[in-house]
C-alpha positions in Angstrom: 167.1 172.3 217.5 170.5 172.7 215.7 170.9 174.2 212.0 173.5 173.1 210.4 174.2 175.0 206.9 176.6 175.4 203.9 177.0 178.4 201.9 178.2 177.7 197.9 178.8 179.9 195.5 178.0 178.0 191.8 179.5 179.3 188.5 177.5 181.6 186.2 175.1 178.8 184.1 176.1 175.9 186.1 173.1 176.3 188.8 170.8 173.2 186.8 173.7 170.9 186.9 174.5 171.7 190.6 171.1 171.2 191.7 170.7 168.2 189.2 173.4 167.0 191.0 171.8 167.2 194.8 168.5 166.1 193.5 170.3 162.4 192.2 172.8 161.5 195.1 172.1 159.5 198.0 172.0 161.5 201.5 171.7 158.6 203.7 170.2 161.4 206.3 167.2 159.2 206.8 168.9 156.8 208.2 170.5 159.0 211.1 169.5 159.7 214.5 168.4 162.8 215.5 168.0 164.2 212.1 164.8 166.3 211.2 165.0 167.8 208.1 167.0 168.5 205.0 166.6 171.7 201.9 168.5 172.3 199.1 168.0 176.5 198.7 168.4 178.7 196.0 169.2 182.2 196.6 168.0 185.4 194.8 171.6 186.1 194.0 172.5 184.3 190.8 174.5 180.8 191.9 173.7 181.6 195.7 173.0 178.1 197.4 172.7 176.9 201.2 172.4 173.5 202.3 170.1 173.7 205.2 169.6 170.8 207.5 168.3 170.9 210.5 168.7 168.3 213.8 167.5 167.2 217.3 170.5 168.2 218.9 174.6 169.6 218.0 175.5 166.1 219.0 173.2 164.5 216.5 174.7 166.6 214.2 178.1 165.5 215.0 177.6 161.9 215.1 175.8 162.3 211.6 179.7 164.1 210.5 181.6 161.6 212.2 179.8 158.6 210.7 180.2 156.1 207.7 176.5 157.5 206.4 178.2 160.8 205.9 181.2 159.3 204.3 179.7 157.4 201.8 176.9 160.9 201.4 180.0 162.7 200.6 182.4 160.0 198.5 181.6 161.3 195.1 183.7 165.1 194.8 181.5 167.5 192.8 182.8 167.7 189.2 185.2 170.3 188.7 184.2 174.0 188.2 180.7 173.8 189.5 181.0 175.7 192.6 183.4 178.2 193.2 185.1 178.2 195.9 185.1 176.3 199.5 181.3 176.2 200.9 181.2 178.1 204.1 179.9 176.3 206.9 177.4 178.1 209.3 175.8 176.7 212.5 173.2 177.5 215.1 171.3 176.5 217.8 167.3 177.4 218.1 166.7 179.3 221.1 162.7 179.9 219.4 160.8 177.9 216.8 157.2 177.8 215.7 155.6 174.6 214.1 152.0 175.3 211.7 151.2 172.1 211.7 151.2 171.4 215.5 151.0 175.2 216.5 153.9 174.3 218.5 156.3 177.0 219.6 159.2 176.3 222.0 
């Protein structure tokens, strides 16, 4: 498993539009190989987000960067003043996860 996430900081009473925002576009993630799953997080902090996605593999990830789904994902900029900042990009790969509804841990 590879995690693949984004850190954003969104301005002070602009948190319903940014996640108003997420909840309308079109991810084209489905559509992808090797992607598993995709959340939108709110953090306790006032305008903390992460974009948290998660995939089979780092090269799955990568070919999902690298392709025309991801382009046309990220075509439309978000409207200015929203987020503050550059999102900061964090990755990872799994070395333990544990499943509830298989009771699967690898």
């Amino acid at each position: 498993m590879f995690i693949a996430m984004n850190h954003f900081k969104v301005a002070e009473g602009r948190g319903g539009e940014f996640e108003d925002i997420w909840k309308q576009r079109e991810t084209y993630l489905q559509e992808v190989p090797g992607f598993v799953r995709f959340a939108l997080l709110r953090g306790d902090e006032p305008g903390e987000y992460i974009s948290h996605s998660t995939w089979e593999s780092r090269e799955a990830f990568l070919g999902w960067a690298q392709s025309e789904a991801f382009r046309k994902a990220h075509g439309d900029a978000m409207p200015e003043g929203i987020v503050e900042g550059h999102p900061r990009a964090k990755f990872f790969e799994a070395v333990l996860w544990e499943e509830a509804s298989s009771g699967t841990r690898a």
